[in-house]
C-alpha positions as CSV (number, residue, x, y, z in Angstrom):
1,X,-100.6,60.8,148.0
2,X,-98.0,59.7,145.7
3,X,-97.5,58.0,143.2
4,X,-94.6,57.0,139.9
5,X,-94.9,57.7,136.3
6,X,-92.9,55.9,133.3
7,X,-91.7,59.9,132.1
8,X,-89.7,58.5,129.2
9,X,-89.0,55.1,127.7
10,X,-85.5,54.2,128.8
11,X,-82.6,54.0,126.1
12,X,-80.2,51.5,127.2
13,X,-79.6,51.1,131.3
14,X,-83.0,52.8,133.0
15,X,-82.3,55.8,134.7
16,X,-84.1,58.0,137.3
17,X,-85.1,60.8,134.7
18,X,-87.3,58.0,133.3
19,X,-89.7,58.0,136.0
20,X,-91.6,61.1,137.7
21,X,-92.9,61.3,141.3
22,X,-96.5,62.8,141.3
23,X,-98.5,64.2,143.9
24,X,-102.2,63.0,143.5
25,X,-105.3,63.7,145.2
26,X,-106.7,60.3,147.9
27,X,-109.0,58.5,146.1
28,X,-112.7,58.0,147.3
29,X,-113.6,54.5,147.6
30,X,-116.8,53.8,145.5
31,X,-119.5,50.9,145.7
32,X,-117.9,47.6,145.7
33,X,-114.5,48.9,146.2
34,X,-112.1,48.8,148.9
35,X,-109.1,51.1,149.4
36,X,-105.4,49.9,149.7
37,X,-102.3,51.4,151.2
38,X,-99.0,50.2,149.9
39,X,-96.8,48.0,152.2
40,X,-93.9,46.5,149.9
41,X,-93.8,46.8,146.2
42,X,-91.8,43.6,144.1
43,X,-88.8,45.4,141.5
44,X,-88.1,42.7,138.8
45,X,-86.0,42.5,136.1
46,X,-88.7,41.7,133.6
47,X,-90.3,45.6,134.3
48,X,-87.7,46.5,132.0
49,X,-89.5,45.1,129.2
50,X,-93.1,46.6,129.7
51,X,-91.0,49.7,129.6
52,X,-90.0,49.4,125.9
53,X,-93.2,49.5,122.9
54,X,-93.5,46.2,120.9
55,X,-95.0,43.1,121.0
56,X,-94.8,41.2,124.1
57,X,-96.3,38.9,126.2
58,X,-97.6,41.7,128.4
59,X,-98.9,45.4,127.4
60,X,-96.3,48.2,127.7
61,X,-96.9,50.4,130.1
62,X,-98.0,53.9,129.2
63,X,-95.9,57.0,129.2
64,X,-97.4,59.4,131.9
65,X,-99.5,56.6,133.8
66,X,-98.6,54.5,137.2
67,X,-96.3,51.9,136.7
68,X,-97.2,48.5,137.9
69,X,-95.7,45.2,139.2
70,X,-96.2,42.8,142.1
71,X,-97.2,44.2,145.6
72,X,-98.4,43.7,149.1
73,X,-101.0,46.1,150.4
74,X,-103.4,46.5,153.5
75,X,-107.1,47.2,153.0
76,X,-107.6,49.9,155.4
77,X,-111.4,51.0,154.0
78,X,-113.6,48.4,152.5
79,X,-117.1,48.7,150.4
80,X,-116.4,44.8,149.2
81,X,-117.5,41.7,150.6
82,X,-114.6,39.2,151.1
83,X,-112.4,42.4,152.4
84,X,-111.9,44.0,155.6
85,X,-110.4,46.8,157.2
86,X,-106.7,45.2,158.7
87,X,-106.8,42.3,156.1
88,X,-103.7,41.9,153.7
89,X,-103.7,41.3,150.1
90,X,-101.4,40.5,147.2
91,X,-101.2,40.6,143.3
92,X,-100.6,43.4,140.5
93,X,-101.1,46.7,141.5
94,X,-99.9,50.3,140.9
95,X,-97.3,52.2,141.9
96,X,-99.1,54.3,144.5
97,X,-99.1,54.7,148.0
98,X,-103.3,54.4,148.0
99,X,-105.4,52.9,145.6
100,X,-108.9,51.8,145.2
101,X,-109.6,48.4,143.9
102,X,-112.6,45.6,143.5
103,X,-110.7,42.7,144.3
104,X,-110.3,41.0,140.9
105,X,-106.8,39.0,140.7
106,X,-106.3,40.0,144.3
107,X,-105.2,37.3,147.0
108,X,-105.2,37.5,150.9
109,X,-102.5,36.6,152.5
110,X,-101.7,35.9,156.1
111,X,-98.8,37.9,158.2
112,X,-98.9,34.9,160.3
113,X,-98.3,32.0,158.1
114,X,-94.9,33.8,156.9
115,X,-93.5,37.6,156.3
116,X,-95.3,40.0,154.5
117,X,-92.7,40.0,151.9
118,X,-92.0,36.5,151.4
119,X,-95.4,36.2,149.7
120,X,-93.8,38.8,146.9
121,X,-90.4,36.1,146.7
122,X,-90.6,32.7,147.8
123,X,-94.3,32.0,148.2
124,X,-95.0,34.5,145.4
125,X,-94.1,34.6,141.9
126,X,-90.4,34.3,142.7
127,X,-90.8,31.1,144.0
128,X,-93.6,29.8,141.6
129,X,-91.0,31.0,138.7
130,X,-88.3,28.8,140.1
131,X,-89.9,26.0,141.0
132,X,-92.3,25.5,137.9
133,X,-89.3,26.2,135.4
134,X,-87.4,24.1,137.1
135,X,-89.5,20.9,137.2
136,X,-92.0,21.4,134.2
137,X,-89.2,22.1,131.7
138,X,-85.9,20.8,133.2
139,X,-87.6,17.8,134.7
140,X,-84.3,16.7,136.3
141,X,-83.2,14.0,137.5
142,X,-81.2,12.8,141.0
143,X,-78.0,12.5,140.4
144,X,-77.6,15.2,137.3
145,X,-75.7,18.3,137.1
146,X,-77.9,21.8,137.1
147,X,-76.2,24.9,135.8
148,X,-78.2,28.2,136.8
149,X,-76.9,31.9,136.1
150,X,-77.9,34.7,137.9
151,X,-77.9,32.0,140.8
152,X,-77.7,34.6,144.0
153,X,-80.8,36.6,143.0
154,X,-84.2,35.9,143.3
155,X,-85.1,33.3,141.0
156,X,-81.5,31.5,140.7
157,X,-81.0,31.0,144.3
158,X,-84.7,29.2,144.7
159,X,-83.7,27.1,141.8
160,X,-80.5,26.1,143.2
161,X,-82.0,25.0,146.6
162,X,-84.9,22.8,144.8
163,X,-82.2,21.4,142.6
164,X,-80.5,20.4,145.7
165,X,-83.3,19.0,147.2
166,X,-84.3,17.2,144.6
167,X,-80.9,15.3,144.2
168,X,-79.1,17.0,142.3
169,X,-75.5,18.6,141.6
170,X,-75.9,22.1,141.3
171,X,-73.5,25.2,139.8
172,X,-74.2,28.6,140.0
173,X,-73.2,31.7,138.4
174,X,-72.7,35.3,140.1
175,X,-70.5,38.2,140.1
176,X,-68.8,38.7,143.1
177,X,-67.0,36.0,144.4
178,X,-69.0,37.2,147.9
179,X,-72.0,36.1,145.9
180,X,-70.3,32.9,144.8
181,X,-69.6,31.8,148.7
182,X,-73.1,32.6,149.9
183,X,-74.4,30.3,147.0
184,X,-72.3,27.4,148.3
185,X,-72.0,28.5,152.4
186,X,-76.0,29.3,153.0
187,X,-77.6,27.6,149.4
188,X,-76.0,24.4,149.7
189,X,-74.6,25.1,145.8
190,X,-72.0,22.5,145.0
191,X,-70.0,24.6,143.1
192,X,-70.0,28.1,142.0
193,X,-67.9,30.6,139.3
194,X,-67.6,34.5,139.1
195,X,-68.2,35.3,135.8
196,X,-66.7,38.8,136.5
197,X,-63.3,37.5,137.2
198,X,-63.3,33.8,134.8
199,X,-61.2,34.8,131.8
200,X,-62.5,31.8,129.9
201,X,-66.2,31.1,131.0
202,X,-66.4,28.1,128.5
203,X,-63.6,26.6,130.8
204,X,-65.0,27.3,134.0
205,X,-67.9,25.7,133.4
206,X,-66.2,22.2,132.1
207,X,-64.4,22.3,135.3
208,X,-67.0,22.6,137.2
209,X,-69.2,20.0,135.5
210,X,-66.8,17.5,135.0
211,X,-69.9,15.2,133.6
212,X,-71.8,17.8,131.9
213,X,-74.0,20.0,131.7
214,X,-78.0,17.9,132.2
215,X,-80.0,21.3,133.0
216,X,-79.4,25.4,132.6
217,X,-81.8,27.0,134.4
218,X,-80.7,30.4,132.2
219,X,-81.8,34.2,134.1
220,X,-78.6,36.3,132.1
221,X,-78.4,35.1,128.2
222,X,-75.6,36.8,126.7
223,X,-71.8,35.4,126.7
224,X,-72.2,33.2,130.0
225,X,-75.2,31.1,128.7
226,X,-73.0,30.9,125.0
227,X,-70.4,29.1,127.8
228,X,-72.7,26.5,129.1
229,X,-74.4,25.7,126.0
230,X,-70.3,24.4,124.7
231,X,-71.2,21.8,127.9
232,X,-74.3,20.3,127.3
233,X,-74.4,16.6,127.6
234,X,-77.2,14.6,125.1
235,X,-80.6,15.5,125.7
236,X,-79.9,18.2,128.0
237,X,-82.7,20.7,128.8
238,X,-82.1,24.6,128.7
239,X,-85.0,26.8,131.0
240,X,-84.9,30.6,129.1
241,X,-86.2,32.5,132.3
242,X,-84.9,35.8,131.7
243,X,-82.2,37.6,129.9
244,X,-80.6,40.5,132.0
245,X,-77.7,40.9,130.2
246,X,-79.1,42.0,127.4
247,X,-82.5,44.0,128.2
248,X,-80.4,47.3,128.3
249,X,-78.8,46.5,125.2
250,X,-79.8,49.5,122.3
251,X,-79.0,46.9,119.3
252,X,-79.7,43.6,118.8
253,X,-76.8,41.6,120.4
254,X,-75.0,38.7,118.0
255,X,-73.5,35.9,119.7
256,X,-71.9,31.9,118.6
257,X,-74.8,30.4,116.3
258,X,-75.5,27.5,118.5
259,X,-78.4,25.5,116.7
260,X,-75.9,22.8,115.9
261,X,-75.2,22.0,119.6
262,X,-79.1,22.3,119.8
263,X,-79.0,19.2,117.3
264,X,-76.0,17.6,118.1
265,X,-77.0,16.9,121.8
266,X,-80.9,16.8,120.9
267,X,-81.2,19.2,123.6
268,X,-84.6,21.0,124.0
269,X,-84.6,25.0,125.0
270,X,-87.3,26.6,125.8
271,X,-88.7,29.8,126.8
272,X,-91.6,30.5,129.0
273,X,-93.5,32.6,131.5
274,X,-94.5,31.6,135.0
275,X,-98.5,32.4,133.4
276,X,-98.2,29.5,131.6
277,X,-98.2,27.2,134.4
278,X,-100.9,28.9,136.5
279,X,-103.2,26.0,136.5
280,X,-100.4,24.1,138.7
281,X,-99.9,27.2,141.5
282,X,-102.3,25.4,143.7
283,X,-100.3,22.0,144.1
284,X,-96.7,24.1,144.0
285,X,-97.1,26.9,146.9
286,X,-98.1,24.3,149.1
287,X,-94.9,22.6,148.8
288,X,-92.6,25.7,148.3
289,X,-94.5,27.0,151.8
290,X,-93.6,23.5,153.2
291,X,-90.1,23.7,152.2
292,X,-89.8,27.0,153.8
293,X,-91.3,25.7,157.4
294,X,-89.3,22.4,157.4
295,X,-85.9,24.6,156.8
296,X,-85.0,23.4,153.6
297,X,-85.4,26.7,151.7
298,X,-83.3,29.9,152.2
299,X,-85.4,32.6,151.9
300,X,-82.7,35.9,151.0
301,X,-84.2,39.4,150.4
302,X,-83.1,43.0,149.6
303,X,-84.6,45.6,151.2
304,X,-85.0,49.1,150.3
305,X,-87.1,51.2,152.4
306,X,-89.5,54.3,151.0
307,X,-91.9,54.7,148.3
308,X,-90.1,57.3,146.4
309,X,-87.0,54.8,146.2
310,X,-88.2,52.8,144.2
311,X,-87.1,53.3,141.1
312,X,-83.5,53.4,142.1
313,X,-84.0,50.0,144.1
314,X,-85.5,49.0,140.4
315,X,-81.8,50.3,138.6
316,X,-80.0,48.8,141.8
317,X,-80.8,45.2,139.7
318,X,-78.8,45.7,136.7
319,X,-75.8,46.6,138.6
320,X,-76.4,43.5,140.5
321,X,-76.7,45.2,144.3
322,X,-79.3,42.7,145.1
323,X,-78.7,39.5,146.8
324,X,-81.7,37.4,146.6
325,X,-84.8,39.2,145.6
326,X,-85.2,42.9,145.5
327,X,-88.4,44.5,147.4
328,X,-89.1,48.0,148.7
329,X,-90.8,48.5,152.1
330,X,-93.1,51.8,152.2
């Protein structure tokens, strides 16, 4: 079977030397153990990370070992009570096309409840990331105006769409102005800009939030984020999900010094990881799942197909080739 090594921690943008197909003997499934074959494997910005040494919120991964993430895989031997053969599971796993496993942190999921895959985006962490942000730090309000950047890709586009139904004006942020007319044509986005092509993004933004800026649901960091934070009305909330436009970056980027905005408006920003909210998964998938089946989510996905692919679907997301979230089918 194989599976895909971190060969060297990436300098700047990732690139395919960093990882390392390996051939590797089948494992034997012990006592208490079932064994998995790979169906879809979840590529996410935040890998990029895990693949840098430091102090994080997650362990590194290790030079020379299987890299991991979010995956979807069917149980095709099984020494483990709870498991059979045919049943599907979900949760963080290696990159390997078989793997034993006792279960722990593992969740079955149902092919006929919704797609295989959608339990890696919507009804997965994708979703839980975008709705939990959303409403346990932005806490908005009908009738206020919700910025999000990186709005066509995983994340972003959920939050837009829950924004929406939750009464609110919505803008969103892309790079293509393709990306841009999907948000508004299929999302239901109010408004959106192309940050590729908006000479002044501080401008952009005041036009297209003639009252403000209430919420930033924030996915890129950089320059585009420095825009909306020159729009913030008073008490305004800013969601720190993720920061693509700079985890490539090989120094540490300097940008406007904006705490003064921060007090001026008496804004609140605030990081976080979807972990920190796990205690509230149980009440938000039921509703996300509900969404889904009543129509009023949009679920968009990028599919790359082959195990060996991986890593370049995993690249494909800093050049922005995904539109909605990334997954590779095996």
């Amino acid at each position: 079977m194989k599976t895909i090594h971190l060969n060297t921690r990436p300098i700047g943008t990732p690139q395919l030397s960093d990882f390392n197909l390996v051939n590797e003997d089948m494992p034997q499934v012990g006592d208490n153990e079932m064994l998995l074959k790979t169906t879809y494997i979840s590529v996410d910005p935040y890998l990029r990370g895990r693949m840098m040494e430091g102090k994080s919120y997650i362990a590194p991964f290790e030079l020379n070992k299987a890299l991991s993430s979010g995956m979807i895989s069917e149980v095709v031997e099984s020494n483990l009570d709870g498991f059979k053969k045919g049943d599907f599971v979900s949760g963080m796993l290696e990159w390997k096309e078989y793997q034993t496993h006792n279960g722990e942190g593992l969740m079955k999921v149902d092919p006929a409840q919704a797609s295989l895959s959608t339990y890696l985006g919507i009804l997965g962490m994708t979703g839980l990331t975008a709705y939990l942000g959303l409403t346990e730090i932005g806490k908005p309000k009908a009738g206020e105006t919700v910025v999000v950047s990186g709005a066509a890709g995983a994340v972003g586009s959920v939050v837009g769409q829950i924004a929406k139904l939750l009464g609110c004006r919505v803008v969103g942020i892309a790079g293509s102005d393709e990306k841009v007319e999907v948000l508004k044509s299929e999302y239901g986005f109010d408004a959106g800009i192309n940050y590729k092509t908006t000479g002044d993004i501080n401008k952009a933004i005041a036009e297209a939030c003639p009252n403000g800026v209430d919420v930033y649901f924030d996915n890129v960091g950089g320059e585009i984020s420095d825009g909306v934070m020159f729009n913030l009305n008073r008490f305004a909330r800013i969601i720190v999900c993720g920061a693509i436009s700079m985890y490539n970056s090989t120094s540490l980027p300097m940008g406007p010094r904006l705490d003064s905005i921060l007090i001026k408006n008496s804004a609140l920003k605030q990081g976080f990881i979807v972990a920190n909210y796990m205690a509230k998964f149980g009440e938000a998938i039921p509703k996300l799942a509900q969404w889904l089946q009543e129509g009023k989510l949009k679920s968009t996905e990028t599919i790359v197909e082959g195990f060996e692919n991986t890593p370049q679907a995993f690249i494909n997301l800093f050049e922005g080739k995904n539109k909605g979230k990334m997954i590779v089918k095996i």
